[in-house]
N, CA, C and O atoms as a GROMACS GRO file, in nm:
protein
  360
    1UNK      N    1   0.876  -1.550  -0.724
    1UNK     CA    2   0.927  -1.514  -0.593
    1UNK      C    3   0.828  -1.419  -0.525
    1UNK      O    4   0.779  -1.323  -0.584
    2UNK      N    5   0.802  -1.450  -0.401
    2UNK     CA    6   0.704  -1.347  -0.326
    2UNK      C    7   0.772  -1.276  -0.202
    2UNK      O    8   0.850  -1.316  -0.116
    3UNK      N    9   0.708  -1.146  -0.232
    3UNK     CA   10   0.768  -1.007  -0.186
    3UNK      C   11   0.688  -0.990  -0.076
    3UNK      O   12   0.574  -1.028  -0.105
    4UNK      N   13   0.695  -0.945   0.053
    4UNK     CA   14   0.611  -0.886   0.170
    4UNK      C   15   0.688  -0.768   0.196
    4UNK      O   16   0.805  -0.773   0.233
    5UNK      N   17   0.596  -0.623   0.172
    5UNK     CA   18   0.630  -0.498   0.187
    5UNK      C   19   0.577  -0.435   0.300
    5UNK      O   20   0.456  -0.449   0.321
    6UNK      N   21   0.642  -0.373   0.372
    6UNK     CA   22   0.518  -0.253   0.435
    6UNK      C   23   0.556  -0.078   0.364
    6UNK      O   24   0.674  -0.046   0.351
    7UNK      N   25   0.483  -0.014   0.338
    7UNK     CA   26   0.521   0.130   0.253
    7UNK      C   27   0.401   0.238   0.378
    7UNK      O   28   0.287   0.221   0.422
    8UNK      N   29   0.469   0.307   0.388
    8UNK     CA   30   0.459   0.427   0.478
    8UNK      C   31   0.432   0.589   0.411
    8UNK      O   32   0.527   0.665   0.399
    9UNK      N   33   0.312   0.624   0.376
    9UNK     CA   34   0.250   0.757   0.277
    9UNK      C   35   0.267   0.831   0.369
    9UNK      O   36   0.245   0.800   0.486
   10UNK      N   37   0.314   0.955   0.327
   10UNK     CA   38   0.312   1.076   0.372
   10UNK      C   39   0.258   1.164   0.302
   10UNK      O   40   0.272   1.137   0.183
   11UNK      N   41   0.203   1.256   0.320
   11UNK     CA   42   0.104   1.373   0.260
   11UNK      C   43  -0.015   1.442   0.259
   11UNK      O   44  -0.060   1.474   0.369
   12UNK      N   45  -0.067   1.467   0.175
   12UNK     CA   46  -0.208   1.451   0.219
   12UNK      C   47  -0.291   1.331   0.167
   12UNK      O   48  -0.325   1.333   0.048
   13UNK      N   49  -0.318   1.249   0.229
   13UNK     CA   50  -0.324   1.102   0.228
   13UNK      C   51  -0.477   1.063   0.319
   13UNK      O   52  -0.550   0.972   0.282
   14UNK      N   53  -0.500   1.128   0.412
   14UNK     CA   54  -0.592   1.069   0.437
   14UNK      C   55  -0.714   1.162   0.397
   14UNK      O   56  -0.707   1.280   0.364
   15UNK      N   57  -0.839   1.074   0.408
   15UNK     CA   58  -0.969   1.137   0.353
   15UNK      C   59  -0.980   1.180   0.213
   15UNK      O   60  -1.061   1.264   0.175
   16UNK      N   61  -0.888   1.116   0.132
   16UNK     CA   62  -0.906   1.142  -0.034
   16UNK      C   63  -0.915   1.027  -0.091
   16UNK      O   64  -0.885   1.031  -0.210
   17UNK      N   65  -0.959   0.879  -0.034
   17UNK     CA   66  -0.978   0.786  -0.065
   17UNK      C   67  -0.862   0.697  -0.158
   17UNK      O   68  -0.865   0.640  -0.267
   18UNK      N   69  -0.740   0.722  -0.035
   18UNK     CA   70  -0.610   0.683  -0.078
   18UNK      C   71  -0.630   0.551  -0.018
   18UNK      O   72  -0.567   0.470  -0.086
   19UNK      N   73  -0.668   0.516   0.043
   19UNK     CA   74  -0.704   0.346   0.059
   19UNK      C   75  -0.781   0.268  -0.064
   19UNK      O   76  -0.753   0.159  -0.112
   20UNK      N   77  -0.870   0.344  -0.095
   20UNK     CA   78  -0.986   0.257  -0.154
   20UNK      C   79  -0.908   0.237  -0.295
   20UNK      O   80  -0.895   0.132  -0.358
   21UNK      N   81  -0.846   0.397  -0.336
   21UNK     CA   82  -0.747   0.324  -0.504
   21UNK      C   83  -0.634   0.251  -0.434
   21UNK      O   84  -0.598   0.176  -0.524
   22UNK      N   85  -0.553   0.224  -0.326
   22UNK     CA   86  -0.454   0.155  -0.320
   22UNK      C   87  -0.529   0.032  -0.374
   22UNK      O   88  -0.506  -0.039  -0.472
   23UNK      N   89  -0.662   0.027  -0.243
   23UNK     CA   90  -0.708  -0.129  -0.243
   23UNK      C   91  -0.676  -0.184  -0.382
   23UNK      O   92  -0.589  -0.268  -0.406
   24UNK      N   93  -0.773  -0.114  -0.485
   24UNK     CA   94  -0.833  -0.141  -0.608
   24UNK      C   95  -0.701  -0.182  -0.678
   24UNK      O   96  -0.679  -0.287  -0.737
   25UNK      N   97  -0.610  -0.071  -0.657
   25UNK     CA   98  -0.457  -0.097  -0.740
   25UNK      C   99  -0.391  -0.234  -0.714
   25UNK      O  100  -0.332  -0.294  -0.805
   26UNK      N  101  -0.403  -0.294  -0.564
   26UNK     CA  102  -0.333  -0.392  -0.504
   26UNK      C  103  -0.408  -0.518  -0.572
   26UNK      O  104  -0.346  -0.615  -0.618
   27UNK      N  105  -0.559  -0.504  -0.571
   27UNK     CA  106  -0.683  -0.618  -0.638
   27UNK      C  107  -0.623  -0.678  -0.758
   27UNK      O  108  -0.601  -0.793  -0.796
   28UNK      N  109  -0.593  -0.494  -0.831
   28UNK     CA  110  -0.515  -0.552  -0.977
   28UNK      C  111  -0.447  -0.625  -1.010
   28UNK      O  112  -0.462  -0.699  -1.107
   29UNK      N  113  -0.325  -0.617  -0.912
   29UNK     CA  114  -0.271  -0.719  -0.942
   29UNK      C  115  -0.233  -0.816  -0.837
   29UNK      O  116  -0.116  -0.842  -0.806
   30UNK      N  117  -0.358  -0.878  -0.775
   30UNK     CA  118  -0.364  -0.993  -0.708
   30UNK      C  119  -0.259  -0.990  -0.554
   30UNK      O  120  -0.192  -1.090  -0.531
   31UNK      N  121  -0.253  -0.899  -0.480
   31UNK     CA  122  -0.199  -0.886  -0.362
   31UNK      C  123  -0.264  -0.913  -0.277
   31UNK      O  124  -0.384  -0.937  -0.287
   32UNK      N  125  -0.199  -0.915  -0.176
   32UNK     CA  126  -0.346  -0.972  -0.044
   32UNK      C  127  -0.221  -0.825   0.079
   32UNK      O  128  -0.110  -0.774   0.066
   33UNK      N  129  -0.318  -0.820   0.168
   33UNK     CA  130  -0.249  -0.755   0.279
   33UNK      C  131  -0.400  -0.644   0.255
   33UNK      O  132  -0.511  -0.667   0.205
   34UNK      N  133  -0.330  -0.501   0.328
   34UNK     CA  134  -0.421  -0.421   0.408
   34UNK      C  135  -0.334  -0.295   0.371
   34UNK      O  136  -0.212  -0.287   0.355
   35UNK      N  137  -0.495  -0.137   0.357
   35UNK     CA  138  -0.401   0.000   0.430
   35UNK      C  139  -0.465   0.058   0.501
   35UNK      O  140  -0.584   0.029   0.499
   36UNK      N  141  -0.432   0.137   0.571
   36UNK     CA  142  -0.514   0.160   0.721
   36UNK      C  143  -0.460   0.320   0.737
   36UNK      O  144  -0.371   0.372   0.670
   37UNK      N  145  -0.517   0.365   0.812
   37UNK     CA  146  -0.504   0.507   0.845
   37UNK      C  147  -0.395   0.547   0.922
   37UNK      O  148  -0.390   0.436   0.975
   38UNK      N  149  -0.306   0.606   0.976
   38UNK     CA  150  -0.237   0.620   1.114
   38UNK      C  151  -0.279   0.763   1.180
   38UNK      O  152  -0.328   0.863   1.127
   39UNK      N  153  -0.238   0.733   1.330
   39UNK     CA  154  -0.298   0.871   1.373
   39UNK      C  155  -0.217   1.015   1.341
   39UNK      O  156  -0.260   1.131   1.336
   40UNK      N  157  -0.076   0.955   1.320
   40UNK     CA  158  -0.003   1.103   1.267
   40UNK      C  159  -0.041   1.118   1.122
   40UNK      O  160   0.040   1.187   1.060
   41UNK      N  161  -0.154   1.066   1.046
   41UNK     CA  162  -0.234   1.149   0.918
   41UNK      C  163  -0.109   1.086   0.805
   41UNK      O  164  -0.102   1.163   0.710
   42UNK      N  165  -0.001   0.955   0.791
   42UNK     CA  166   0.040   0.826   0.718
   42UNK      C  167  -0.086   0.754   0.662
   42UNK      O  168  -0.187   0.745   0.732
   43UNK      N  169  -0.084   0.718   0.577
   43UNK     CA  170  -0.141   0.598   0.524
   43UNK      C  171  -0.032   0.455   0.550
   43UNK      O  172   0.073   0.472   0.488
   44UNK      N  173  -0.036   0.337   0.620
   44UNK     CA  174   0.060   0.213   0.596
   44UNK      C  175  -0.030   0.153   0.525
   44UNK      O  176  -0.150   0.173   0.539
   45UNK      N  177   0.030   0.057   0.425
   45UNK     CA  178  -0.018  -0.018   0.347
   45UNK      C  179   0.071  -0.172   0.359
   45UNK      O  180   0.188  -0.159   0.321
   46UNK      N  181   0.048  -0.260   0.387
   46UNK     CA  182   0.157  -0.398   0.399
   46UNK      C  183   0.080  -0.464   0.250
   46UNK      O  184  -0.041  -0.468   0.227
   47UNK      N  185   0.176  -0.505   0.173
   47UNK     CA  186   0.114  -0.593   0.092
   47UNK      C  187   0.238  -0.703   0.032
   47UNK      O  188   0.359  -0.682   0.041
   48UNK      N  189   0.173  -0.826  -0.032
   48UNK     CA  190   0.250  -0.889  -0.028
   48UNK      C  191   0.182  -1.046  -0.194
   48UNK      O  192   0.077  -1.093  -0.238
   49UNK      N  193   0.314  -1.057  -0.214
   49UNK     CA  194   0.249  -1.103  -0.371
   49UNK      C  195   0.394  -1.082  -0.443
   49UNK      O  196   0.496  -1.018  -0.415
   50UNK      N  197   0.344  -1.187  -0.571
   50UNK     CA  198   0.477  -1.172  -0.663
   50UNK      C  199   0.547  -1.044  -0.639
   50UNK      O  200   0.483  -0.942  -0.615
   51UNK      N  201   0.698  -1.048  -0.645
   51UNK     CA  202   0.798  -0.930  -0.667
   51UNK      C  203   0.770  -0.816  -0.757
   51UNK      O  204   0.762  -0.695  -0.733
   52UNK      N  205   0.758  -0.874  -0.851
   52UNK     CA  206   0.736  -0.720  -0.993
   52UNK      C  207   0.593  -0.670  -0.933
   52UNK      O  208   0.597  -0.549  -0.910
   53UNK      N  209   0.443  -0.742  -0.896
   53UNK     CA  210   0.378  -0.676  -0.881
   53UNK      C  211   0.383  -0.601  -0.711
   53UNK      O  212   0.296  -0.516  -0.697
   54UNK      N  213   0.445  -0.617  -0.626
   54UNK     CA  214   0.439  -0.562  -0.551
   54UNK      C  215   0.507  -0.424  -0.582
   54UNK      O  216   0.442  -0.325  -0.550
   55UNK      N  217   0.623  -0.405  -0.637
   55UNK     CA  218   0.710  -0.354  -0.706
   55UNK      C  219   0.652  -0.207  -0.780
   55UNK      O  220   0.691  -0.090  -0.777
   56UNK      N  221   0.533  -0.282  -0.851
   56UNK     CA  222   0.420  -0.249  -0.944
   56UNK      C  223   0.361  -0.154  -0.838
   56UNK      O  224   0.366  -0.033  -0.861
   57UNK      N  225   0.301  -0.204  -0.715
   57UNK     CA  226   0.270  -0.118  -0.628
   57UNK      C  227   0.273  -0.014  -0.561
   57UNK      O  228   0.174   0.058  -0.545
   58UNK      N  229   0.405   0.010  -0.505
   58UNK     CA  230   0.547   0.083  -0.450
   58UNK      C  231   0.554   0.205  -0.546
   58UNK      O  232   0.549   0.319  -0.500
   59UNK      N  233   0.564   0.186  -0.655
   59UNK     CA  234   0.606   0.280  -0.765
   59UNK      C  235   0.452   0.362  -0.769
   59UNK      O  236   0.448   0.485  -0.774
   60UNK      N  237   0.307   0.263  -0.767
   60UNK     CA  238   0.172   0.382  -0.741
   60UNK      C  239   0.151   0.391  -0.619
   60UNK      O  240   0.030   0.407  -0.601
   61UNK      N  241   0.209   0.390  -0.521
   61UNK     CA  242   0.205   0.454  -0.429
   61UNK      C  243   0.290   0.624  -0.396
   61UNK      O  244   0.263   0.721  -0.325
   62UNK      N  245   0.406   0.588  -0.497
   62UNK     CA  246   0.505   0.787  -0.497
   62UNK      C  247   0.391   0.865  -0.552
   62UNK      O  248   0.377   0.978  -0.505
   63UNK      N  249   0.294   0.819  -0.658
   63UNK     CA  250   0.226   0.905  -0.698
   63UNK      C  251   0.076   0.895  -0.613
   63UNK      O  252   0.057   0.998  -0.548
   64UNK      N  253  -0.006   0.819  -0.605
   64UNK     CA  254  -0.155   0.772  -0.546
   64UNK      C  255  -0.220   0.797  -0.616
   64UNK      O  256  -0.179   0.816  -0.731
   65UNK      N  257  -0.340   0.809  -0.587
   65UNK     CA  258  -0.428   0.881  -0.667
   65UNK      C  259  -0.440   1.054  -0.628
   65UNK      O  260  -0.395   1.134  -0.545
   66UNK      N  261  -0.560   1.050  -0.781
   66UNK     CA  262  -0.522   1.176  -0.845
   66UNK      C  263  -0.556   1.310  -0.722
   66UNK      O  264  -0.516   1.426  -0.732
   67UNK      N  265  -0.625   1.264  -0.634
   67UNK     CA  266  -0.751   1.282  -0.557
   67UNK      C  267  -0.619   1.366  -0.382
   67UNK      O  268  -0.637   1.454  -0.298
   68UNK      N  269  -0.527   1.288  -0.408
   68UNK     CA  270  -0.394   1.275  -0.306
   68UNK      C  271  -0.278   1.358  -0.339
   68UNK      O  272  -0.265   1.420  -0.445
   69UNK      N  273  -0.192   1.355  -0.241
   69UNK     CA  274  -0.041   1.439  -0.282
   69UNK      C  275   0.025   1.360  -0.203
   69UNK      O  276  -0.027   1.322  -0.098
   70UNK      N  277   0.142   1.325  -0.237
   70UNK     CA  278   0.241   1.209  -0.198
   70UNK      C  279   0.335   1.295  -0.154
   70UNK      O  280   0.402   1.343  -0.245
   71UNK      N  281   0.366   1.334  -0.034
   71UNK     CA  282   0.498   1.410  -0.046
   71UNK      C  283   0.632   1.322  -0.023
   71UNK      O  284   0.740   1.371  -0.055
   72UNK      N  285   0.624   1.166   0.044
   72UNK     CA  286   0.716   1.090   0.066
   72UNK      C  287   0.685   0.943   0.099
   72UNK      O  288   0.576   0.908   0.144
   73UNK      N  289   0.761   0.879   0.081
   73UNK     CA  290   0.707   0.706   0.094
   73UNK      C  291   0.845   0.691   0.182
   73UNK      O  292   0.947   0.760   0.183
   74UNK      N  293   0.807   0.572   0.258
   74UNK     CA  294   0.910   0.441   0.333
   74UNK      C  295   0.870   0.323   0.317
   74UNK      O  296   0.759   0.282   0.352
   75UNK      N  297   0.992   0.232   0.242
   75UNK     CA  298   0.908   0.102   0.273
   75UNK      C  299   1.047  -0.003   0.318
   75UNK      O  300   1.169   0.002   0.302
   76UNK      N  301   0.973  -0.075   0.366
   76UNK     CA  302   1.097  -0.184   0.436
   76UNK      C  303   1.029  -0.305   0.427
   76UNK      O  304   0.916  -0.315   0.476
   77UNK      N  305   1.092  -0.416   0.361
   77UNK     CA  306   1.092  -0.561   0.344
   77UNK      C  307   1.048  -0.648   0.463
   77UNK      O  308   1.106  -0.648   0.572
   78UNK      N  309   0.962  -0.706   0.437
   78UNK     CA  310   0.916  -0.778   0.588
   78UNK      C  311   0.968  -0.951   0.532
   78UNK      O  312   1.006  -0.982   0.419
   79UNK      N  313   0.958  -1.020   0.624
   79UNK     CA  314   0.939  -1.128   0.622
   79UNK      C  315   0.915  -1.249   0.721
   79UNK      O  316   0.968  -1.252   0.832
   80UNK      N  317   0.852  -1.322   0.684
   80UNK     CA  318   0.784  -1.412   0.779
   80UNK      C  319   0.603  -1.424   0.837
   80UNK      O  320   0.540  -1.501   0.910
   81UNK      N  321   0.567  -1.286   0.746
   81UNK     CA  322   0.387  -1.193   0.789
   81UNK      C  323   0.361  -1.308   0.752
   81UNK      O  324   0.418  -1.367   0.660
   82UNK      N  325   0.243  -1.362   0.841
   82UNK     CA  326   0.152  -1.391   0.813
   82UNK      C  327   0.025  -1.350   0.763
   82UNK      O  328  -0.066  -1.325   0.842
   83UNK      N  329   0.001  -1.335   0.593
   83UNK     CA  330  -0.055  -1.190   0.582
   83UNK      C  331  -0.199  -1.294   0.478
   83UNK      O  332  -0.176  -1.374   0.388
   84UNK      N  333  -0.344  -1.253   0.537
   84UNK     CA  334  -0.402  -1.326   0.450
   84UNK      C  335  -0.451  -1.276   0.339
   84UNK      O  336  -0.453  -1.159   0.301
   85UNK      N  337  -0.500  -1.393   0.279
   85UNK     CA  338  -0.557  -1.346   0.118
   85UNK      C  339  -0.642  -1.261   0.086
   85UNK      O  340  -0.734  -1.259   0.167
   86UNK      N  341  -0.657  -1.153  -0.034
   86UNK     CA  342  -0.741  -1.039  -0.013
   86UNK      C  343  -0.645  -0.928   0.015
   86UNK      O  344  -0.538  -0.952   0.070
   87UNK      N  345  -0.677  -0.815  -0.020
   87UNK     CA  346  -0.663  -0.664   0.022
   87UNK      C  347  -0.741  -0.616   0.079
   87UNK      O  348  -0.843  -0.599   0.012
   88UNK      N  349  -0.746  -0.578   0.188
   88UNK     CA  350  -0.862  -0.501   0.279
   88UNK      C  351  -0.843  -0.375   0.294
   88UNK      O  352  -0.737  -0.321   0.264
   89UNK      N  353  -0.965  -0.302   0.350
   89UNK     CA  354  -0.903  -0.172   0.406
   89UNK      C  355  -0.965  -0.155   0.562
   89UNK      O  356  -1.077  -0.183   0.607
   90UNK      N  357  -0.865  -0.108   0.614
   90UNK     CA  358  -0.833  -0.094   0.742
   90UNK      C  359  -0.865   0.022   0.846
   90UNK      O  360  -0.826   0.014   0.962
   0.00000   0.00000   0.00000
């Protein structure tokens, strides 16, 4: 079954290369989608791929990397993205 997420970082998140381990984390396990910066200093990340590994995702995103501080996540179920193959960063 395939999952399309979008998850919403709060913290200190940007400029600690909280994209580049999402990317790497998302690579792992074969997701495709994107995370991108926002201007209120969020990281969004949309990704989308089997259930458990998106799942898989979600759960390293409360923490990030080591480099980051997570103070809060949002994520809400999408459906219908047309989201292509690959993880990018944004």
């Amino acid at each position: 079954m395939t999952k399309q997420v979008r998850i919403l970082v709060s913290g200190r998140v940007q400029g600690v290369y909280f994209r580049a381990f999402t990317q790497k984390e998302a690579k792992k396990h074969k997701l495709s989608g994107f995370a991108k910066n926002l201007p209120d200093g969020r990281v969004e990340v949309i990704a989308a791929g089997p259930k458990e590994a998106v799942e898989k995702l979600i759960r390293w995103c409360h923490k990030g990397p080591i480099t980051a501080r997570v103070d809060h996540i949002e994520t809400e179920e999408l459906t219908g993205i047309d989201i292509p193959a690959g993880f990018e960063i944004r």
